[in-house]
C-alpha positions in Angstrom: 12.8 -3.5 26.0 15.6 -1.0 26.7 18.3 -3.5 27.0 17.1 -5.2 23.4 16.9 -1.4 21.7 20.3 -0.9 23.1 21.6 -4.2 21.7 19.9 -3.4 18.2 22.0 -0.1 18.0 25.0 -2.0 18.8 24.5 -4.0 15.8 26.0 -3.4 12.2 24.6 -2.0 9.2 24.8 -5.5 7.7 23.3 -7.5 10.3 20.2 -4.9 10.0 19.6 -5.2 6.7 19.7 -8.8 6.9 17.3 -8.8 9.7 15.0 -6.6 7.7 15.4 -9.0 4.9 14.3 -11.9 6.4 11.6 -10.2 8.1 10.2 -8.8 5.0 10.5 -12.5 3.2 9.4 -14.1 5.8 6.0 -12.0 6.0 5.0 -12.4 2.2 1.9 -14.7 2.3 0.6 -17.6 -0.8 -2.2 -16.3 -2.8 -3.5 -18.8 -4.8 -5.1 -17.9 -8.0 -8.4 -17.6 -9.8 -11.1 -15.5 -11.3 -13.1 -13.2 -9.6 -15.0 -10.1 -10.1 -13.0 -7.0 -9.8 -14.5 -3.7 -9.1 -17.5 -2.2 -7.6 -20.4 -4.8 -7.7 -23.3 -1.7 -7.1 -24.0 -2.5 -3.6 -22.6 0.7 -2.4 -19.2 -0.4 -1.9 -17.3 3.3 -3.3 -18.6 5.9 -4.3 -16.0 6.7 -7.0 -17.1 6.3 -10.7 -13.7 4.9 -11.2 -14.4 1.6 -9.4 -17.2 0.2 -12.6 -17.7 -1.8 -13.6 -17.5 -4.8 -11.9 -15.1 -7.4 -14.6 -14.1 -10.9 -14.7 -10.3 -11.1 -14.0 -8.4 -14.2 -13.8 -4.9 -14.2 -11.8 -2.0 -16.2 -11.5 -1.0 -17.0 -8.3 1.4 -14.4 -6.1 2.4 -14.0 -3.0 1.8 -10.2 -0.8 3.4 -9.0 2.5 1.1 -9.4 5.8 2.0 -5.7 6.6 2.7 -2.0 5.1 6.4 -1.4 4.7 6.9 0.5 7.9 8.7 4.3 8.2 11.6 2.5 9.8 12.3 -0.1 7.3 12.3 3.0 4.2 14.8 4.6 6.8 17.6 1.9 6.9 17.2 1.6 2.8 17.7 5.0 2.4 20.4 5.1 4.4 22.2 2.1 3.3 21.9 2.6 -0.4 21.8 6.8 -0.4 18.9 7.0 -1.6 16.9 10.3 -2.0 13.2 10.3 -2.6 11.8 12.0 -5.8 10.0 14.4 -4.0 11.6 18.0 -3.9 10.1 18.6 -0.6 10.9 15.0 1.2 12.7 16.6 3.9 10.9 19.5 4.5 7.7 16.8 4.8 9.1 15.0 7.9 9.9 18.8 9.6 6.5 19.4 9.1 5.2 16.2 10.3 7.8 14.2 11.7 4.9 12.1 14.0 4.1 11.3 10.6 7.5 9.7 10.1 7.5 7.6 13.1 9.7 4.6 12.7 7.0 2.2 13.7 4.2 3.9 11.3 3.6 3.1 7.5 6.6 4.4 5.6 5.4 7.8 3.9 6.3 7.7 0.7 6.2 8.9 -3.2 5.2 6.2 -5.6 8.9 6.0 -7.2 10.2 5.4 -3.5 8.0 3.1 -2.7 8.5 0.9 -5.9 12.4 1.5 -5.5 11.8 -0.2 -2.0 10.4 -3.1 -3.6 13.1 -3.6 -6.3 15.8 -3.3 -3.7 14.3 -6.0 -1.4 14.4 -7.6 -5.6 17.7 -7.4 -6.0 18.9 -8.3 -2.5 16.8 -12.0 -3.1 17.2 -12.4 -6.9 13.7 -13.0 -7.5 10.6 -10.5 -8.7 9.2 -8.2 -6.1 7.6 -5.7 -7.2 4.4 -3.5 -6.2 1.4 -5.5 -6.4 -0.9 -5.0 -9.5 -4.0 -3.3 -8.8 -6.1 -6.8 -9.3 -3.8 -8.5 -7.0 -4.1 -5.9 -4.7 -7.8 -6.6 -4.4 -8.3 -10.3 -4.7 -5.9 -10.5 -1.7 -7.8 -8.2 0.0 -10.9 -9.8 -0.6 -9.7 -13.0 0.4 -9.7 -14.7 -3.2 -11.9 -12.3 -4.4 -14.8 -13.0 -2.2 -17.7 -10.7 -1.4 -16.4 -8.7 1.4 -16.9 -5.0 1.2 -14.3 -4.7 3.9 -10.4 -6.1 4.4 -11.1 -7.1 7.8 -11.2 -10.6 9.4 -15.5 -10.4 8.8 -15.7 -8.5 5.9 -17.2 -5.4 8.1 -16.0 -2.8 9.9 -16.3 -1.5 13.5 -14.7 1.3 14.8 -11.7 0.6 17.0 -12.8 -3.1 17.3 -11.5 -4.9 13.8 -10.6 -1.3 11.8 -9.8 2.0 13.0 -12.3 4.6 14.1 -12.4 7.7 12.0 -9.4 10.2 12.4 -10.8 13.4 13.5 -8.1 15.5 11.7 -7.9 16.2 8.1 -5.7 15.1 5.6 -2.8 17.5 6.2 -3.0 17.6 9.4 0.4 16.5 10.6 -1.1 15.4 14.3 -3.8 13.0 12.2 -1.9 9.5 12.5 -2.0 6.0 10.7 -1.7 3.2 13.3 1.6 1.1 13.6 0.9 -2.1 11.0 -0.9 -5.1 12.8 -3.1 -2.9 15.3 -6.1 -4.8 14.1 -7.3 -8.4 13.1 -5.8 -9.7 9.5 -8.2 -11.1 6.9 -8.8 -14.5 6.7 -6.0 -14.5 4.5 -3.8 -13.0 7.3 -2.9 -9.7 5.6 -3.5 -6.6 8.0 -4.1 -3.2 7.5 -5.6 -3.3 3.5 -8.8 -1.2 5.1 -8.4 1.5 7.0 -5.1 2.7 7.8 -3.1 4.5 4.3 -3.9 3.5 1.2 -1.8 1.7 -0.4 0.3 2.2 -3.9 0.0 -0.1 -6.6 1.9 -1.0 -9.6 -0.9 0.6 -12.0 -1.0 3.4 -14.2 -4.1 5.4 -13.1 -7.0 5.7 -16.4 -10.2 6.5 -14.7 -12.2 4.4 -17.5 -9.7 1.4 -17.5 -12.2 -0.6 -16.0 -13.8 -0.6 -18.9 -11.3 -2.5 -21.2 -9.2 -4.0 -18.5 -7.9 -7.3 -19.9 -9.0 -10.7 -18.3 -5.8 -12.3 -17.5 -3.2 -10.8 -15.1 -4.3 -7.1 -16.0 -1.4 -4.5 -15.2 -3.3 -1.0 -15.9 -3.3 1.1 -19.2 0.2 1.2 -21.1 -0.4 5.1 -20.5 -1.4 7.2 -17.5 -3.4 10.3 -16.3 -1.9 13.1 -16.1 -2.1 16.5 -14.6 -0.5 20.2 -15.0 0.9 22.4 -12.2 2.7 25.4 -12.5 3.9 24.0 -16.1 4.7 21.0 -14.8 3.3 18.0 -15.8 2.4 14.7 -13.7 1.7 11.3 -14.1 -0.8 9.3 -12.1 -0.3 5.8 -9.9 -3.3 4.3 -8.6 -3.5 3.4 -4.4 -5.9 1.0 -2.9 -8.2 0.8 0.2 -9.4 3.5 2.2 -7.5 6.1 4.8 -7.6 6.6 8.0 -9.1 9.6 8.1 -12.4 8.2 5.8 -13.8 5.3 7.6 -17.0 4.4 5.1 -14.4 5.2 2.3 -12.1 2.4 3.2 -13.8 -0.6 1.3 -11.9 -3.5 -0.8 -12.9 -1.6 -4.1 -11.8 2.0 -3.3 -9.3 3.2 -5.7 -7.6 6.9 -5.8 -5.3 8.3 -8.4 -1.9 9.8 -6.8 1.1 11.7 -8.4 3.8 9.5 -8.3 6.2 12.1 -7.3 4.5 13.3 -4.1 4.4 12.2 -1.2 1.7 11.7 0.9 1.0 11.7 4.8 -2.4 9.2 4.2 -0.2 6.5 1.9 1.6 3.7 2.2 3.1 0.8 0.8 3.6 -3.2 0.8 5.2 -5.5 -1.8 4.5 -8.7 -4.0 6.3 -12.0 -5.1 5.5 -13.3 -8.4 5.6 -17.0 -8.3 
């Protein structure tokens, strides 16, 4: 292990980035399309109002990444393109919590980082990579929209066997951890990690009622979002998906949270989508 970390650091900027490249391409994963029915079905899936109702949505087919974007990958693209995130406090954040920022962890990002992630791994391919949409972001974690309450490979969850146990430190607590991507069983789809680890940011505009007029086909959230005040500053709202891993009954295929898309966040994360 030493002598291949050694020979990694030895390597150029170039060769890196086309390393990460092909890794991230070559983890996207086919997800055929169809109808299904998005959103809590009232079986005690989430306890969030947000998630009704349940509404026929019909997708084109996509592809998604097997894995969150990991802490080191955000790294080398910040590094190599000069990037600064578009939170004001991003580097006071990983002196804080710099477990948090552990190469081999989710990346931590804000929601503009994350999608300027996405379009960079765009432009570097020439095709459309984006954030998934919201909808795609759960049929693919429900397998092609099946009934499974859980992202896991049975559609439950036990502790420490197929999903995280519960953390036992809060939300800012900068000892309380996500686990490096792939530390449990994929879905039957082979994605990992859409239960249980960070939630996950999504291409959305956050409307806590959108459920209620979303759009059949290929829905991409309300033209408008949420937004919130602080300190005379005013913020819009993303949407992230699946649970934390701080909140293990939380972390069902329907949970959906509203996030400032300037902040960032020690319990989110981040993984991309190919439209076909």
């Amino acid at each position: 292990l030493l002598s291949i970390s050694l020979l990694f650091a030895c390597t150029s900027t170039e060769d890196k980035v086309n390393y990460l490249v092909q890794r991230h391409m070559d983890s996207f994963v086919f997800v055929e399309g169809g109808s299904f029915m998005m959103g809590n079905p009232g079986l005690g899936w989430a306890l969030g109002a947000d998630s009704y109702p349940a509404h026929k949505v019909t997708l084109d087919s996509f592809s998604i990444q097997k894995y969150e974007v990991t802490q080191g990958d955000m790294d080398l693209f910040m590094e190599v393109t000069e990037y600064v995130s578009v939170y004001e406090h991003y580097d006071k954040t990983r002196d804080r919590a710099p477990k948090r920022f552990s190469e081999k962890l989710p990346a931590a990002a804000a929601w503009d980082d994350a999608n300027a992630f996405c379009q960079w791994l765009s432009s570097l391919n020439g095709i459309s990579i984006n954030l998934p949409t919201e909808a795609q972001w759960e049929y693919a974690a429900r397998s092609g929209g099946k009934m499974y309450q859980f992202a896991t490979d049975t559609g439950k969850a036990v502790e420490d066997i197929n999903m995280a146990a519960k953390s036992k430190g809060i939300i800012n607590n900068p000892d309380a951890l996500p686990l490096p991507p792939g530390s449990f069983p994929p879905n039957p789809l082979g994605l990992y990690d859409m239960s249980g680890n960070v939630a996950e940011f999504v291409s959305d505009n956050y409307q806590p009622d959108y459920y209620q007029s979303s759009p059949i086909n290929n829905p991409k959230g309300p033209d408008t979002p949420q937004t919130h005040s602080l300190q005379g500053n005013i913020y819009q709202e993303k949407v992230a998906r699946g649970g934390r891993f701080f909140d293990f009954w939380g972390n069902t295929t329907v949970s959906r949270l509203n996030v400032t898309r300037t902040l960032v966040g020690l319990s989110y994360g981040f993984r991309c989508a190919m439209q076909q």
